[in-house]
N, C-alpha and C positions, 0 to 999 in steps of 0.2 A: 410691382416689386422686381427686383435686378435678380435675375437667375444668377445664380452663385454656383460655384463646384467646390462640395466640399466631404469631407468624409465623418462619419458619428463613431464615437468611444464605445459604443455599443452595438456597433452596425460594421461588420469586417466586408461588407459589399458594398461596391463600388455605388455612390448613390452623387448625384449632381443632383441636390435635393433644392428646388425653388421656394420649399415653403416650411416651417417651423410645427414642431407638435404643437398640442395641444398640452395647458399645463398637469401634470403627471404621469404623462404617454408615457408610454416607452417601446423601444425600437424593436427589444428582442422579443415584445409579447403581440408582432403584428399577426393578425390573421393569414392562414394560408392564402392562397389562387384557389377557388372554389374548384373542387371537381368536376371532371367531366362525365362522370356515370349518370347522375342522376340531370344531365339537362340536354343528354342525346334521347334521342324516340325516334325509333329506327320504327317506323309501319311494319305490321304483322304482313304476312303473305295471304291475300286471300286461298282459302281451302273449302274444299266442297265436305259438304258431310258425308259423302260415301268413301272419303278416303282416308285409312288408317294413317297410325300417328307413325308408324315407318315408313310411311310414303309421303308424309307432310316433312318428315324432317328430312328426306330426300332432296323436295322439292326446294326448301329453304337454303339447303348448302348446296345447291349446283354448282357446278364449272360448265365458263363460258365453253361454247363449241360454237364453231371453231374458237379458239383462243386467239386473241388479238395481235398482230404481229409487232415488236417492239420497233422504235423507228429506228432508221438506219438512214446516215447523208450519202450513204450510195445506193446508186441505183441497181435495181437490181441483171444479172446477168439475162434473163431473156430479151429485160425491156433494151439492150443493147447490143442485141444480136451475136452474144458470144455465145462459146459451148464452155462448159464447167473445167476447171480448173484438173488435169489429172486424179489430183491429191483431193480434191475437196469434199469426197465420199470421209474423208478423215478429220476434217473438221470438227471441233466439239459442238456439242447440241447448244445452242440459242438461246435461253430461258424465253419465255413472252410472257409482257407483263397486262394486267386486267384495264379493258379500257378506259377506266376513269381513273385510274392512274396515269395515264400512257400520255408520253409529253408530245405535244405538237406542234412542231414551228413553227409553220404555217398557218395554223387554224389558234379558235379558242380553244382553252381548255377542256374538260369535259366536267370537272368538278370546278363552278365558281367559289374561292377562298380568299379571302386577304386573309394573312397568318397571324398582322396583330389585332384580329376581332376574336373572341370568345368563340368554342369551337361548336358551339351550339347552335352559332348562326349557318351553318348547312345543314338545319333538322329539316327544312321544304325539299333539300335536296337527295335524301336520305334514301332508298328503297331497298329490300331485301339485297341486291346484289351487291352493297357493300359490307356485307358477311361472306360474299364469296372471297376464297382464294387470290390475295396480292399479285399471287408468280404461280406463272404453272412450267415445269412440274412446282407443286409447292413447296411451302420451304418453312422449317420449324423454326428462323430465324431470320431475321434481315438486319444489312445495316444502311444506312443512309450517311451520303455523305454531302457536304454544300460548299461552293468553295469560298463564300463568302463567311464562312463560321467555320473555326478549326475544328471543333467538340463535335465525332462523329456518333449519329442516331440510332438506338438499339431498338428495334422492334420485335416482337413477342406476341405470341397469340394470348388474346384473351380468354378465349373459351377453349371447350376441351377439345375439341375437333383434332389439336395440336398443331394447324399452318396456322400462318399470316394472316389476316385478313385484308380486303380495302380498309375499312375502319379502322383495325389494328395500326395501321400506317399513318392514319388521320390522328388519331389519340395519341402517339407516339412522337409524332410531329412537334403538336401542339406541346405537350409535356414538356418535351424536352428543349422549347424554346424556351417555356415559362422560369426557368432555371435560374436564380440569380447569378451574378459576375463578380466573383472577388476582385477585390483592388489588384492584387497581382496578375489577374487576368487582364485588366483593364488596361494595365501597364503597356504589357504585348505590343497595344496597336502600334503601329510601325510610325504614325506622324501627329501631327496636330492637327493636320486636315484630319484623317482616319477618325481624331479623337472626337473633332467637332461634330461628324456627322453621326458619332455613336450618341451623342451627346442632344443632338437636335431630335433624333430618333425615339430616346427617352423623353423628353419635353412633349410631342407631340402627340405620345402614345397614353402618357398622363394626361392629357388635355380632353383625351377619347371619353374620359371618366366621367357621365355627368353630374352624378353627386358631388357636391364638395369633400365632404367628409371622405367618401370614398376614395376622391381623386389624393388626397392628401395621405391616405394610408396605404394607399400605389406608387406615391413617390420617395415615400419613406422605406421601402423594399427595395431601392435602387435600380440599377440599371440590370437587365433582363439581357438573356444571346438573341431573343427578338430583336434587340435594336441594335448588335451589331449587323443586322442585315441590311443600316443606312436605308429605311423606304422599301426595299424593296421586299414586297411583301405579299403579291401576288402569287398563288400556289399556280406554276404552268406544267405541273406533273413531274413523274421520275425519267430518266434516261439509264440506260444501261443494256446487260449487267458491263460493271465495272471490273468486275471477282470474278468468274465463279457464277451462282445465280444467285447469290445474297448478298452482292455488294450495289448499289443503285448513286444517281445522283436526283438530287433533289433542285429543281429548276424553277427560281424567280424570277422576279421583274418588279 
């Protein structure tokens, strides 16, 4: 069948829908994107039985020590044989962000993600330290920013702890990819190229879908800020801070 781009009377998001309901579907009564609470399983920390439950929940929210240094494309002043800067005692403090966060240009990442699979395919990858602490010092708020997607990322702690977490950052990600794209958003893109590869993006992502049925009630919620990422979709960590210590960027391929 010939992929069509077209828009529903009932459907105010931008949708380049390939395939037709079913007879007395309807648009506005499609099921949400499944949650991600219930299909994360973060492993318990093993605990010895002679240690109280203040010192399990100690052991459970650690901070890295040392804390991971964020990257920086210069080098640093010893390895170049300078002496410090007069001023640079006056420097503002650094943030460093948690290593499975931390983007590396060089290397792999440290958290494998493609960002248009379900966030649940990192539960193998999961272990008590993505409850630690995003940012140290920590930080009751982050935002994330991409430059390939205008709509910048609010991140919020989930538990009562009050920081960030690793995971908070991961759930937050994902959410706010999952987003639909109004037609007036859609509009924005600057060309036709622009349009095509949002457009290819959406086609291939519904294809992911193996159910039929399912894959037909994913294309009928249209197009997603996932697929203005054209492909790229590989999570290679945050870079920064940008701000401040709450402002971060978020770095594909």
């Amino acid at each position: 069948m010939t992929k069509q781009v077209r828009f529903s009377n009932t459907n105010i998001m931008y949708s380049p829908i390939p395939w037709s309901p079913s007879p007395g579907a309807s648009t506005s009564a499609l099921p949400p994107t499944p949650s991600i609470a219930a299909v994360l399983q973060l492993p318990e920390p093993p605990v010895e039985e002679t240690t109280s439950s203040a010192a399990q929940t100690e052991q459970s929210y650690h901070f890295p020590s040392p804390a991971p240094i964020v990257y920086s494309p210069w080098p640093s002043a010893a390895s170049l044989c300078m002496s410090p800067r007069p001023n640079s005692m006056h420097l503002p403090y650094r943030a460093q962000i948690h290593s499975l966060l931390s983007f590396t240009p060089f290397g792999p990442p440290n958290v494998y993600y493609n960002l248009s699979h379900p966030l649940h395919t990192i539960n193998s990858q999961l272990t008590p330290s993505f409850l630690n602490s995003a940012i140290f010092p920590p930080q009751p708020a982050l935002t994330v920013l991409c430059r390939h997607i205008s709509w910048p990322i609010s991140v919020s702690p989930s538990q009562p702890t009050g920081f960030v977490s690793v995971l908070d950052v991961f759930t937050s990600v994902y959410t706010s990819l999952r987003l639909a794209v109004l037609r007036t958003e859609y509009e924005t893109l600057p060309s036709d190229d622009a349009r095509r590869s949002v457009d290819n993006a959406y086609f291939a992502r519904c294809t992911l879908v193996a159910d039929e049925e399912e894959r037909k009630i994913e294309a009928l919620k249209g197009v997603k800020r996932i697929d203005f990422l054209a492909g790229k979709t590989c999570f290679l960590g945050l870079s920064g801070p940008l701000e401040g210590a709450h402002v971060w960027e978020l770095n594909v391929a």
